[in-house]
C-alpha positions in Angstrom: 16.3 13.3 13.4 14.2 11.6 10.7 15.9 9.8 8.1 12.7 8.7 6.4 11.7 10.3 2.4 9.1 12.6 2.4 5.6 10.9 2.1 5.0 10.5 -1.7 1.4 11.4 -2.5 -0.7 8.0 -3.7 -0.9 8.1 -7.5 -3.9 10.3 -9.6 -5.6 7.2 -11.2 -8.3 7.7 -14.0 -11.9 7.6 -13.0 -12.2 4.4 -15.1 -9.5 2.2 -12.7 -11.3 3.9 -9.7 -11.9 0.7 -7.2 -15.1 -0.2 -5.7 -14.9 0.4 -1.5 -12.1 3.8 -2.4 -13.1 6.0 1.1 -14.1 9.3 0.2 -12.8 12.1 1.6 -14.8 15.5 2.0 -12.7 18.9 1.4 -12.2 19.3 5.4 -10.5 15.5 5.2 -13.4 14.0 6.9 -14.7 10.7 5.5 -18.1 10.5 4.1 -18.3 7.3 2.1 -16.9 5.1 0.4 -17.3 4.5 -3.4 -20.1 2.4 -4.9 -19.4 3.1 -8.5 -18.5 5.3 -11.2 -21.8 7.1 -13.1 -20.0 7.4 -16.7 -20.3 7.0 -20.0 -17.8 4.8 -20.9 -18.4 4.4 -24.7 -18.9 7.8 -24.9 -15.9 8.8 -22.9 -18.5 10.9 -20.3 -17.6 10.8 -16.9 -20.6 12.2 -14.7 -19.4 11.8 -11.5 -19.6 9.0 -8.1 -21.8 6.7 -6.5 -21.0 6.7 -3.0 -22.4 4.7 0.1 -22.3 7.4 2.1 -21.3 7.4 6.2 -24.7 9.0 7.2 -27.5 8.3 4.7 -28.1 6.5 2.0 -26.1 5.9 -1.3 -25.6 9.4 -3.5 -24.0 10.8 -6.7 -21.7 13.0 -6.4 -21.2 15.1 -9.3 -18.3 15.3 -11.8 -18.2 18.7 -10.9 -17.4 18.3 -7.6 -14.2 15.5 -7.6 -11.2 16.8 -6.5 -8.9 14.0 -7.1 -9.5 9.9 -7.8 -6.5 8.4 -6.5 -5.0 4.9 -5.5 -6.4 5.0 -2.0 -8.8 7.4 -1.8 -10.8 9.8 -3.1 -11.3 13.7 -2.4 -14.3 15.6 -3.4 -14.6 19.6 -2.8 -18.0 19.6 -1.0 -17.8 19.5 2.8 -19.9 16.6 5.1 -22.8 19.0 5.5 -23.3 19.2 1.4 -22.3 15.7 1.0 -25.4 14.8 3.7 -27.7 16.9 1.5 -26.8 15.2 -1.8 -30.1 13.3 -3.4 -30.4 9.7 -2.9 -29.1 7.7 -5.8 -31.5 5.6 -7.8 -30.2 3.0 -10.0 -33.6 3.4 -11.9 -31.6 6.0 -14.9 -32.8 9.1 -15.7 -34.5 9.9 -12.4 -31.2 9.6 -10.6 -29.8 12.9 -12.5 -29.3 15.6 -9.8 -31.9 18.3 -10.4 -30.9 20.5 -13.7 -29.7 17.3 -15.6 -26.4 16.3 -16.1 -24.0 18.2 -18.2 -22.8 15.8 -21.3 
């Protein structure tokens, strides 16, 4: 017999406490990254999603769109590895590193 609680889930944290090096979690429960940083707006209050280093590939944004849940210790995003392999390769040089069709603001 177990006498342990129930697993709690980790805490929902808001994408603007989200920590640097959070895995990242594809909607099968595989891992595909880890987070690089959050692409927001944060005078504006805009989140538009997260830069990930990815497993396989280089660094990507994922969009808003597509983020499950931001929690304590990891992240969830509802795309599975195969989408998360095709994501464009993030470019810190601004604009160019929308997806294609913009960001929504």
């Amino acid at each position: 017999m177990n006498d342990l609680p129930p697993a709690e889930p980790e805490t929902e944290v808001s994408w603007r406490v989200a920590d640097p090096g959070t895995p990242i979690y594809a909607s099968d429960g595989v891992r595909v990254g880890t987070l690089r940083q959050v692409a927001a707006d944060d005078n504006e209050d805009i989140f538009h999603g997260l830069v990930i280093d990815r497993e396989r590939g280089p660094a990507a944004l994922v969009p808003r769109d597509a983020v499950v849940a931001i929690e304590s210790d990891r992240i969830e995003v509802g795309l599975d590895p195969g989408a998360v392999d095709r994501l464009p390769e993030w470019s810190d040089a601004g604009a160019s590193a929308a997806p294609p069709g913009g960001m929504d603001t």
